[in-house]
N, C-alpha and C positions, 0 to 999 in steps of 0.2 A: 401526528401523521395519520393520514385514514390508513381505512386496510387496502383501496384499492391503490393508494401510492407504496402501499410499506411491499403490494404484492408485485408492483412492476419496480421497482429499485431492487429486490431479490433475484425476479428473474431476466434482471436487464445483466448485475453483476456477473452472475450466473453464465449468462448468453456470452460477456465480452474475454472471462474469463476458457470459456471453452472455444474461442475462436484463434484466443493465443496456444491455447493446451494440444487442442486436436492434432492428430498425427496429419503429416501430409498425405492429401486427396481425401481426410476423411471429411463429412458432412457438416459445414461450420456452425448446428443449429443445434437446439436442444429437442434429446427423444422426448417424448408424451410422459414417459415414467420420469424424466429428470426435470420436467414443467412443472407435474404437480408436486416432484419432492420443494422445489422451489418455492412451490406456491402455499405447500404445509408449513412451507419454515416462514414464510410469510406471515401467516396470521397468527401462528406463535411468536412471531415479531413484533405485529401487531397489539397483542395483547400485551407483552410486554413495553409497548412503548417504543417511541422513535428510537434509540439507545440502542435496543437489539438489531432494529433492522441496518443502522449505521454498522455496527460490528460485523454483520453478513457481508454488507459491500466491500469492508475494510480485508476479510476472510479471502475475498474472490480477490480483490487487487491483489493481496500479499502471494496469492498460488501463480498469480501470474507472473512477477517479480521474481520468485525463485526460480518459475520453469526457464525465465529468460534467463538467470545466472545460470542455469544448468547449462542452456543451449550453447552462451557465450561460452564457457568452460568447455565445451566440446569441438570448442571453432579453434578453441586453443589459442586465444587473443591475439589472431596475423590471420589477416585477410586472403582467401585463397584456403584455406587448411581448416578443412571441417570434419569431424568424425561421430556426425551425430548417428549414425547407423551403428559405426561399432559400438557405440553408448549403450544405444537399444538393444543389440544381440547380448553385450555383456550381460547388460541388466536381466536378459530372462537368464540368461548361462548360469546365472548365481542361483535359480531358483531351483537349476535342474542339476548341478554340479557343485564339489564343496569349493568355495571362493569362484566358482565360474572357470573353475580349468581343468584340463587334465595334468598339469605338474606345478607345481608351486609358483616359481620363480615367472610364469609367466601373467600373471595375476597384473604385477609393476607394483606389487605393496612397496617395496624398497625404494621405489621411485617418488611415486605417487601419481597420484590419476589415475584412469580406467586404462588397458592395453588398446592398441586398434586390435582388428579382428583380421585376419589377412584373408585374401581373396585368392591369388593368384602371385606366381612366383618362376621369375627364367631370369637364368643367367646371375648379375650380379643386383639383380634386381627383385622386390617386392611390392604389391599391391594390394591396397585396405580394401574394405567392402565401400566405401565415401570415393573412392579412384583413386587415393594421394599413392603417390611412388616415390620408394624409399632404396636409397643406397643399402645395401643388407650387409653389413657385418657379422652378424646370428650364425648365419649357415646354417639352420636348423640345426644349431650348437653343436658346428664342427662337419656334419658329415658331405655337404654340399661343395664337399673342396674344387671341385671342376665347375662349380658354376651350377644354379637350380636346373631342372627339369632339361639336363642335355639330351639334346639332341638324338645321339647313338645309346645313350642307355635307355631313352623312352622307346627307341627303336625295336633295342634288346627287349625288354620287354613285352612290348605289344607280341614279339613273334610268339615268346616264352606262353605267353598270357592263353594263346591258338591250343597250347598241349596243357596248361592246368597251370594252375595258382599253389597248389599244394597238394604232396604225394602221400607224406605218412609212410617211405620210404626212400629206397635207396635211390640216387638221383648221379648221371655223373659229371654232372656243373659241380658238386661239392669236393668232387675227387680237384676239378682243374682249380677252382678257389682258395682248396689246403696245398697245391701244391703253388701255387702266387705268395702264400703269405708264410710256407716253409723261406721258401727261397728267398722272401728279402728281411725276415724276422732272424738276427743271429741266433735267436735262444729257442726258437720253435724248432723241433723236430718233429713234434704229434700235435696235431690239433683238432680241438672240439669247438662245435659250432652249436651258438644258443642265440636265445631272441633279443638279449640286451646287455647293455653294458653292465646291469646290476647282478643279473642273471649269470652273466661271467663270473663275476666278479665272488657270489656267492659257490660256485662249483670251484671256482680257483681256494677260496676257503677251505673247503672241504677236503679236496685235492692236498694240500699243503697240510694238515693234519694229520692224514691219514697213512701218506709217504713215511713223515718222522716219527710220529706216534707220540704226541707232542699237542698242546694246547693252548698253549700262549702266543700271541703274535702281537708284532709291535705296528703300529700305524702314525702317522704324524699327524700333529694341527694344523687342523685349515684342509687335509686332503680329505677329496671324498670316494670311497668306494660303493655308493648305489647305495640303497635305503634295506638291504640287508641286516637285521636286529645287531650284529656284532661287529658292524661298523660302525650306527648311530650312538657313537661316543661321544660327549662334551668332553675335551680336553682345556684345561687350565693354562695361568699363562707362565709356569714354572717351566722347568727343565725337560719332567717328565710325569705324569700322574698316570693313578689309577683310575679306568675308565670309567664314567657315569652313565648309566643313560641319556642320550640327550631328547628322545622323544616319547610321549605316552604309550604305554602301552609296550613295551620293552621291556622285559623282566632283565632284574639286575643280574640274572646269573646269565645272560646272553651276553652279558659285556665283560664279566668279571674276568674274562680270559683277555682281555683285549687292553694294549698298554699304549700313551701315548708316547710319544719324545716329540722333541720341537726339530723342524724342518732346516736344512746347514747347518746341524748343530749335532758334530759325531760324538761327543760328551755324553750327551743325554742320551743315546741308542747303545753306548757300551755298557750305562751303568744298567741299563736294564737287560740286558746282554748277559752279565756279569751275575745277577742274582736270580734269573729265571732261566726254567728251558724252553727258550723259545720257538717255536717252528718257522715261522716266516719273518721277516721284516718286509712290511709292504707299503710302497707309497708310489704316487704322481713324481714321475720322475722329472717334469717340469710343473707344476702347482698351475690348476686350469680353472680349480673349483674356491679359492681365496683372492681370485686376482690371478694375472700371470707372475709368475714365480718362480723364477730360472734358481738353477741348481747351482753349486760351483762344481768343478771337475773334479773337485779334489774330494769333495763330499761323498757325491757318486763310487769312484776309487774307493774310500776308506766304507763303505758300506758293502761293498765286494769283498773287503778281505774280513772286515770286522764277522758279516753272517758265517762266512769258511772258518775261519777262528773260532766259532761259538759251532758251527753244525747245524746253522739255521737256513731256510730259505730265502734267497732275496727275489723277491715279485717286485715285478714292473708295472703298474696299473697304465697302460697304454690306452684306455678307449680313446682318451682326448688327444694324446701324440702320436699314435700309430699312425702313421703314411701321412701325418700332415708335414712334421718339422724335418723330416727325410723319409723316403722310401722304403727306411728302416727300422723308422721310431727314433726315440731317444735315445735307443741301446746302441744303434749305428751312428747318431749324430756325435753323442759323448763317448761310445767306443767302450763298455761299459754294458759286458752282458749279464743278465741276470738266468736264473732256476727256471723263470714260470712267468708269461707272459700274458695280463688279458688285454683285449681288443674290444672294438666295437665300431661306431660312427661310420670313418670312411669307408671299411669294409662291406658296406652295405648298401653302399652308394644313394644313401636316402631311405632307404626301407628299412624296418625291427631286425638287426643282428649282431651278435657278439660271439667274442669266442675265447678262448683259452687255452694256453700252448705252452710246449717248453721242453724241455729233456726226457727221451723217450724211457727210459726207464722212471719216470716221473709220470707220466701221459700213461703208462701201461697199468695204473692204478685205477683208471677210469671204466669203469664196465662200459660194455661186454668184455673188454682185456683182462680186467681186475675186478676188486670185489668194493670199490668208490664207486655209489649209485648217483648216479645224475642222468636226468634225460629231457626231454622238452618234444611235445605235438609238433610246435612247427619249426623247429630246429633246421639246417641246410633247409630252407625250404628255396624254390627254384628261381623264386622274384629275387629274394635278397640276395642270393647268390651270382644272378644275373647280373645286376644291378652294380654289385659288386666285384665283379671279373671284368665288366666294362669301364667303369672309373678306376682300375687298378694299371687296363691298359693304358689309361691316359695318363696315369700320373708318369709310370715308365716313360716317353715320349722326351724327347731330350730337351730342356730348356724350361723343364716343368718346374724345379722348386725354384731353380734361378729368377723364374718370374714372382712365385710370390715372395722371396725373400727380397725382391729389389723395391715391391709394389707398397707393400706391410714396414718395409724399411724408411719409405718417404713417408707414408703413413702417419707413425708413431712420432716417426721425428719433427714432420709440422706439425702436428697439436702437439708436444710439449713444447716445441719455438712458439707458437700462438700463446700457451699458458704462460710460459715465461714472458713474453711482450707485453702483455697485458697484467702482469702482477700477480700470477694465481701459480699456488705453488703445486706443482706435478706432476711426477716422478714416473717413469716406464721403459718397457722394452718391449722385443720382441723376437722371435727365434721363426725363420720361414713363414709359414701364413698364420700363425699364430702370435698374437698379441695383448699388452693391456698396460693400462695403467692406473694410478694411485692419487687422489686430491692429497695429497701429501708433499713432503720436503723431501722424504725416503733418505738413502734407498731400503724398500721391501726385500726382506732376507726370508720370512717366515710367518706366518699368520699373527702375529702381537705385532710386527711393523704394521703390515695391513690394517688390523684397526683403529688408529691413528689419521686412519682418512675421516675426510671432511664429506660426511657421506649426504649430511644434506647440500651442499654445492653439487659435488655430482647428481643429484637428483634434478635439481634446478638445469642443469646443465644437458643432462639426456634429454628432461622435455622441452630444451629450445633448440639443443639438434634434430628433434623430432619433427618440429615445426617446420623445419627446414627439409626435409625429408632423408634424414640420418638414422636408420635406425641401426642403434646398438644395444648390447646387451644390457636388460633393464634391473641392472645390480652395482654396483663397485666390484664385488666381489666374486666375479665373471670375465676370463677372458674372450677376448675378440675372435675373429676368423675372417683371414681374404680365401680367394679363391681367385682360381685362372681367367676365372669370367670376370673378373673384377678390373678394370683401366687404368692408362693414367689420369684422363679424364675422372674418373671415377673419384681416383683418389685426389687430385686436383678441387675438386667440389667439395669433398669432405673438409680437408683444410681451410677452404675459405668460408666454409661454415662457419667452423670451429673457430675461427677467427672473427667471426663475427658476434658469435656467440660470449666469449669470451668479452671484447670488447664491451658487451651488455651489461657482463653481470657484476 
């Protein structure tokens, strides 16, 4: 082969190569700098002989060949449904972000694929940066219980927005917000306002030690309380173990206090009851972070008398039940009041807040009352509280959980009828706007049922509701959320998805 064919088959692959590769609107031609590298590899081609300059052209076909596997892969093989922009923003997010996110689970490792990237968000609905619009489930996990971006609380806001974003003081939206969530929390009398559920969760820690004087506290598998060092426990799938680290960088004496038991299961919470002094028993009073995970009553019950028997605390981790499955939490659904309550999500109506509550001579440990230090910069700050006194008046409104318990009820029930119709086995429930369920035979008692799902069909299974424009939570191991904004309509299309999808797989 001469040089001057070995240098135009170089820069021909080269040229057809970059016409596939070029982003859209860019320039479908080669720069001056990427002529001559063509033209260098050329007559190094050259000199080696026809062979090399074959292998150059064989190089450019194969980059085109993938970049199209990649594109197809982002079309999501169904016509209509392209996410080649959030492809792109992900791909630099990884470079600027660990894994490209700001919290784990939204990543879709457990899924698989890249996540969309979202745009734009009302009501019961969600929009990617590509335009696809998706039925939202997520709720920006949990707190969106009225429906995204309402109405009167952007309203509330914007006025809020006119006097300041943040005081760095006393504010009296925080007085009327502690006095909303006194009065419909049975077990709150005092309450502290902090930026997140993990945030809570760690001062309720501290709180709960410092009361009994006391160091030990019991937690269950599968619950999660916030990424706090003396939560990130690996629990085993025995009765009850002693806690491990479960993430780097966790010193083993942060957990050493920290016990698990298994969830329905009063056996394993008395024997560690029985040989420790424990200060708190604390869990998810409905399991939100294994899958949904309802309680029995009687469970509940017998951990009320069991911690009074022993002189221990019992905590309610509320961020993910508070004001969704009643008005009241879980404490007023099952009737079943605990010591010490935390909070977060709804109460914030979309914006950073949590909090922690419970019997005032408990609450008066907390400085400036008492000598338990906790405090936070933007803590009541004026947005989240706004925000939060607005969606609180709505949920009060009459007819508010009856809708989602009616809406999340047809819900749950046609996709497990769809799974059953079509051969796929599982298992779920649901308690008011919150829901889930299990690729499994079930029923889910406890996190060792939970892993027993069929976690890669669920995978398969979320990206062909996605397709459809379903989005749900991108885990097994994640409950759902409706909200008021959500239809029958709504739910109607879900179902027939899910039925379709099923049918597929």
């Amino acid at each position: 082969m001469s040089e001057k064919m070995a240098t135009f088959c170089a820069i021909g692959a080269g040229c057809a190569a970059w016409n596939f590769v070029a982003p859209e609107g860019a320039p479908r031609h080669l720069r001056a700098s990427q002529a001559s590298q063509a033209a260098a590899a050329a007559q190094t081609a050259s000199a080696a002989g026809t062979n090399a300059a074959m292998v150059l052209g064989s190089a450019a076909v194969g980059a085109v060949a993938a970049t199209r596997r990649t594109q197809r892969k982002a079309r999501g093989g169904r016509g209509g449904f392209e996410t080649l922009k959030s492809e792109e923003i992900f791909t630099e997010a990884k470079d600027l972000m660990p894994g490209g996110v700001s919290s784990p689970v939204r990543a879709f490792k457990s899924v698989g694929g890249n996540p969309v990237v979202f745009d734009r968000v009302k009501g019961a609905y969600a929009w990617d940066v590509d335009g696809n619009q998706y039925v939202d489930y997520v709720g920006t996990w949990g707190p969106a219980i009225i429906g995204h971006a309402d109405d009167k609380v952007l309203e509330a806001l914007t006025t809020q927005m006119q006097k300041g974003t943040s005081f760095g003081a006393p504010c009296a939206l925080e007085n009327e917000l502690a006095k909303m969530v006194i009065d419909a929390v049975p077990s709150v009398e005092m309450v502290r306002f902090t930026n997140s559920g993990t945030e809570a969760c760690m001062g309720m820690l501290r709180l709960v030690r410092a009361f009994t004087k006391r160091d030990v506290v019991v937690k269950f598998e599968g619950c999660y309380h916030g990424h706090g060092d003396a939560f990130l426990v690996q629990a085993g799938s025995g009765v009850a173990t002693l806690g491990l680290p479960d993430s780097p960088g966790v010193p083993k004496g942060a957990t050493t206090s920290t016990l698990c038991a298994q969830y329905n299961n009063l056996e394993s919470v008395e024997e560690l009851l029985k040989n420790n002094e424990v200060a708190a028993v604390i869990l998810e009073p409905v399991v939100g972070n294994s899958g949904f995970i309802p309680p029995t009553k009687e469970f509940l019950v017998g951990l009320r008398e069991l911690t009074t028997k022993y002189g221990a605390l019992l905590v309610f981790d509320e961020v993910m039940t508070g004001f969704r499955i009643s008005y009241g939490g879980a404490q007023e659904y099952f009737g079943v009041t605990p010591d010490v309550t935390t909070m977060g999500k709804v109460i914030g109506g979309g914006l950073p807040v949590g909090a922690y509550g419970g019997r005032k001579d408990i609450m008066e440990m907390v400085a400036p009352a008492g000598p338990m230090y906790q405090a936070g910069t933007l803590s009541g700050n004026p947005l989240a509280m706004t925000a939060g006194i607005e969606t609180m008046k709505r949920l009060k409104e009459p007819g508010s959980y009856e809708h989602l318990d009616k809406i999340t009820g047809k819900l749950i029930n046609g996709i497990l009828d769809a799974a059953k119709e079509h051969g796929h086995q599982v298992c779920g429930g649901h308690i008011s706007g919150m829901f889930g369920f299990f690729f499994c035979e079930g029923p889910v008692t406890c996190f060792a049922d939970a892993t027993k799902s069929d976690t890669e069909k669920f995978a398969k299974w979320h990206r062909m509701m996605l397709q459809k424009g379903i989005y749900l939570a991108p885990s097994q191991y994640e409950a759902g959320f409706t909200s008021l904004a959500h239809t029958e309509e709504d739910i109607e299309k879900t179902i027939a998805a899910a039925k379709e999808v099923f049918a597929a797989m």
